[in-house]
N, C-alpha and C positions, 0 to 999 in steps of 0.2 A: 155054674149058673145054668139052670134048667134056659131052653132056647125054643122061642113061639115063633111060629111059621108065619107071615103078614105076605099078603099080596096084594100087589100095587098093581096097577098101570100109568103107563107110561107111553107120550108118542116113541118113536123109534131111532128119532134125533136123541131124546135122552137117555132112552136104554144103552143106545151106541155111546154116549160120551161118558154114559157110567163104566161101560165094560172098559171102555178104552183107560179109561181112569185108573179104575182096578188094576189094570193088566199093568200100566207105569209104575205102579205103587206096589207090585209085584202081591197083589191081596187077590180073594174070591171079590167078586160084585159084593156079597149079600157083608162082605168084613168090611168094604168101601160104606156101603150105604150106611150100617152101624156105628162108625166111625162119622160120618159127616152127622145124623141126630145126633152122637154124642158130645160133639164139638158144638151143636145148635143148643144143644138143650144146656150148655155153660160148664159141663163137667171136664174140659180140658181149660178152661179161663180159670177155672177155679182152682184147682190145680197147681197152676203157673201162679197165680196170686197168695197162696196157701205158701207154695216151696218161697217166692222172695220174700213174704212177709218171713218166712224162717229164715232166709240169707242175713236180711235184715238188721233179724234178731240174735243174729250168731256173730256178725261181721260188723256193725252197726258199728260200734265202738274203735274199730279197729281204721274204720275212714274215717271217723270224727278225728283219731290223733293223727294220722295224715292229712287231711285236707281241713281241720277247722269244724266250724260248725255249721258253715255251708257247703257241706261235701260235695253235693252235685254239680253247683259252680264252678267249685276247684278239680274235680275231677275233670268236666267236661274242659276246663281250661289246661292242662295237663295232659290232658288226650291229645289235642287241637297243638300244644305246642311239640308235644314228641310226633305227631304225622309231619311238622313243619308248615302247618297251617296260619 
């Protein structure tokens, strides 16, 4: 994917908690910044909701004959007794 240059400003409280950012995420600034619109702009939620809806759709069946047909209930009640909760 061809890559357009964008220049911002920023105070230097935020320059800093970007680099710092970066630097923990072991990324460049400019792979941070890209990363944070691309999570804003919903293309990582969508994603994540894409892959369960295909979990769902693959596995769906497989907790219904485990748990019933309120899987979620049984599941979480299942969980809740094997922690010993």
């Amino acid at each position: 994917m061809a890559k357009t240059q964008l220049n911002v400003r920023v105070d230097e409280r935020t320059a800093e908690a970007a680099r710092q950012r970066a630097l923990q995420r072991g990324v460049s600034v400019n792979r941070y910044i890209e990363e944070l619109v691309r999570q804003d702009a919903g293309e990582v939620g969508r994603a994540f909701v894409e892959a369960a809806a295909d979990f769902v759709h693959c596995y769906g069946p497989v907790f219904a004959d485990e748990f019933g047909t309120d899987g979620a209930a049984a599941a979480a009640k299942a969980t809740q007794e094997r922690s010993g909760r």
